[in-house]
Every structure is written in C-alpha cells, then in structure tokens.
C-alpha positions in Angstrom: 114.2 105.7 90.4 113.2 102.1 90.8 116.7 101.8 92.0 116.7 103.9 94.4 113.4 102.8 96.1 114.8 98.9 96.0 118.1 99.9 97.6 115.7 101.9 100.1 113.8 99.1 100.9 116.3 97.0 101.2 118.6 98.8 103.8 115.5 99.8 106.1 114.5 95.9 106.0 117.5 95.3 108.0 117.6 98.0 110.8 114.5 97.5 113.3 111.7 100.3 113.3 112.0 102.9 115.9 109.5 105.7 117.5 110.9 108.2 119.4 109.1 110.3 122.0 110.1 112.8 124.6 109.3 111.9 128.3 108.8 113.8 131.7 112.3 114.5 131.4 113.0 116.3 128.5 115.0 113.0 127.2 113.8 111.7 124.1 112.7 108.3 124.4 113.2 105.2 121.7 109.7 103.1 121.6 109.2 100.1 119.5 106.9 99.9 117.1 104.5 97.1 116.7 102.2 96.7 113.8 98.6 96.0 113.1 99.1 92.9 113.6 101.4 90.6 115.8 102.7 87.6 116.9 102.6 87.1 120.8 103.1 84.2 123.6 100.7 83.9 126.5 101.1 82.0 129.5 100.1 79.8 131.7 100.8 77.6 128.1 103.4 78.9 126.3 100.8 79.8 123.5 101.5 81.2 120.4 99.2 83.9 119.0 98.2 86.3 116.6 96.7 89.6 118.6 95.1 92.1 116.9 96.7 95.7 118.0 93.4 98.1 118.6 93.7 101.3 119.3 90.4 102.0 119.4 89.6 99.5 122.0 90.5 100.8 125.6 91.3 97.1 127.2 92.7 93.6 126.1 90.8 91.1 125.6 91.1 87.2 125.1 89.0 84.6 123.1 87.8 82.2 126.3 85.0 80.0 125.2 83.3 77.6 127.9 83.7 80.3 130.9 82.7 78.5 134.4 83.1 80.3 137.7 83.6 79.0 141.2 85.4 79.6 144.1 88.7 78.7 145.6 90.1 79.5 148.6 87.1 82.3 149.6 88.1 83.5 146.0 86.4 84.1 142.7 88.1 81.9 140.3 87.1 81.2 136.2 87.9 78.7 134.3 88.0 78.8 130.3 89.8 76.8 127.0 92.4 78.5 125.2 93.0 77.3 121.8 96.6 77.7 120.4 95.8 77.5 116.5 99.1 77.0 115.4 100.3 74.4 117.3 96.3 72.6 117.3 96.2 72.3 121.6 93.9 73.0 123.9 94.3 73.6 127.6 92.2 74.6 130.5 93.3 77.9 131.9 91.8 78.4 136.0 92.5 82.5 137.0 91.4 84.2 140.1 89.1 86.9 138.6 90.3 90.1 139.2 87.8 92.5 139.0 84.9 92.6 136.6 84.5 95.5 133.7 81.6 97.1 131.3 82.6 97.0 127.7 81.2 99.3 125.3 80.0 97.5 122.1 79.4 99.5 118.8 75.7 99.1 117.7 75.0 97.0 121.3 74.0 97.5 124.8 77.2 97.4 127.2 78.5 94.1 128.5 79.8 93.0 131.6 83.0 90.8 131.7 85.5 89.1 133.7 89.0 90.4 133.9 92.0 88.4 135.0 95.7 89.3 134.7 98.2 87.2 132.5 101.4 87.1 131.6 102.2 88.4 127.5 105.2 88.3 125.8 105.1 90.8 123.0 108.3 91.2 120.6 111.1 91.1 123.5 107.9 92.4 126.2 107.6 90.2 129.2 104.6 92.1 130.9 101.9 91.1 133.1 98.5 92.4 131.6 94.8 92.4 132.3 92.3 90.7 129.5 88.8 90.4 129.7 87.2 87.4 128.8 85.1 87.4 126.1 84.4 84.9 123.5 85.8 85.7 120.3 85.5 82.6 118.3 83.8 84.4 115.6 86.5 87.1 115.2 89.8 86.6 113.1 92.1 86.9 116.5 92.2 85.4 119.5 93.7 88.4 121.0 92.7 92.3 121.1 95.4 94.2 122.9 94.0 97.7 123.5 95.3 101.1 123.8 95.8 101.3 127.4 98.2 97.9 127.7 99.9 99.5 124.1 100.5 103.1 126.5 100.9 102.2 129.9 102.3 98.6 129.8 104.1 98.2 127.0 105.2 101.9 125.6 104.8 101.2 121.9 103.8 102.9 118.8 102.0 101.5 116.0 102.1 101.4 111.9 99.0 100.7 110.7 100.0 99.4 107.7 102.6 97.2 108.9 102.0 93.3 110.3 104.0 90.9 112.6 107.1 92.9 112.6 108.0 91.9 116.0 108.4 88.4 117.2 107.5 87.4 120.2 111.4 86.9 121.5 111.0 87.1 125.5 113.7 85.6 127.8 111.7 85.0 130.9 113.0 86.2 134.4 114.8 83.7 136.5 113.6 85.3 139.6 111.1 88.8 140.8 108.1 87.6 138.6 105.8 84.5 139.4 106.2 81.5 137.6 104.0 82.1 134.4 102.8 78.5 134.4 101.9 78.5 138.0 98.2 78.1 138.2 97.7 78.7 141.8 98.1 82.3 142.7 
C-alpha cells in the first residue's frame, strides 16, 4: 500500500494540476489551479512576491506604506514604497488613482481606499489588475489577490491545501500592452 501511494505521488508530481469547467459553450474548459499561496511578479519593478490567494476577499489588495497623493496632469496620482523582500529593494511606485473603493473589514467599520491598476504576472498570467492600497505591513503577505481577479481576470481554481505551485513564468508582450515599467500613463 505504501507503494502504491509513493508511486502515486510520484507520477502526479510531474504532470501540472488541472481544473476543468464547462463554459457558455458547452466546451469544457482547462483552468489552472493555483494554491493558497503563490509566488507572483509585479510591475513597475519586476518584484517578486508572495500573494496570499483569498477567496473570501472580493478585491486585490497591495501592502503600500507611506501613501501621498497629488496631482499630475489635472489627475489624481499616489505615490507609495513597495518592498520586494526577497531581493531586500525598495522603490517608489507613482500611479494615477483609478477610482476609490469601501472595504468591508471583519470586526471594523468600512474603509475607504485607493485603487490603482498594475500589471501581475501569476504562473504564466500576464494580466493587468486593480489593487487597493492598503498597508499591510503587519500581515504575512504583501499581496491579497481576491476572488474577483481569481474569476474574471485570471480564470483559475484553487487547492486550499496546496502552496506555490505555480511560478511566476510570464513572457512579457513585445507589443498591444503598455510598457509595465512605464511610470507615466
């Protein structure tokens, strides 16, 4: 028996995990599955993360400390640090705001924050996504990503029990999407 389940395990470790769901069409569908936990890369920076996969959260949301707004151009802009913890850097990151949004906090009144579209490269995902700023320095992840990116932006299933079994592995566009480093939409 132990047999068995080691020969199991081993042949599964080496085929990629695979949802399947049936679209509009009648056509089943392969989606990827992503785990609890995962590696991603955001840009402007070329950061490497660790995001937390929420389903329970509706929106995305990103650890920015030190928020300052002003204006630029007749825009609202924001400016805030992102930390990339691996690699021990710190940059700057200016955004125009894109709208603002009320967060519903367990156990707390509702909280107003800033949104702002970025680029997120999740397993081989190059997507743009919308993240509210919030500062998360006393969670254990820089990164939520919530339900409605998971659905609607990057199709994907999730294994709760699983972690980091998709590596960020984008290959960016050479042309059709802004530069992802470009800082002045």
């Amino acid at each position: 028996m132990k047999m068995m389940l080691l020969l199991v395990f081993f042949v599964v470790s080496f085929f990629p995990i695979k949802a399947f769901s049936e679209g509009n069409d009648g056509v089943r569908h392969e989606k990827p599955v992503v785990g609890w936990l995962e590696k991603v890369i955001i840009f402007p920076g070329k950061f490497h993360l660790k995001a937390k996969i929420d389903t329970g959260a509706k929106s995305s949301s990103i650890n920015a400390p030190h928020i300052v707004t002003f204006e630029r151009n007749g825009k609202r802009w924001v400016s805030f640090d992102l930390a990339d913890n691996e690699n021990k850097k710190v940059v700057k990151v200016e955004k125009r705001i894109h709208r603002t949004t009320s967060i519903k906090r367990k156990g707390a009144e509702a909280q107003e924050r800033l949104v702002i579209r970025m680029f997120m490269c999740l397993g081989d995902d190059y997507k743009e996504i919308e993240m509210n700023l919030a500062d998360r320095r006393g969670f254990n992840h820089q990164i939520l990503i919530g339900r409605d990116d998971l659905v609607n932006i990057f199709n994907v299933d999730i294994d709760p029990s699983a972690k980091y079994i998709r590596d960020p592995t984008c290959v960016l566009p050479e042309s059709g999407i802004p530069d992802p480093t470009d800082q002045t939409e």
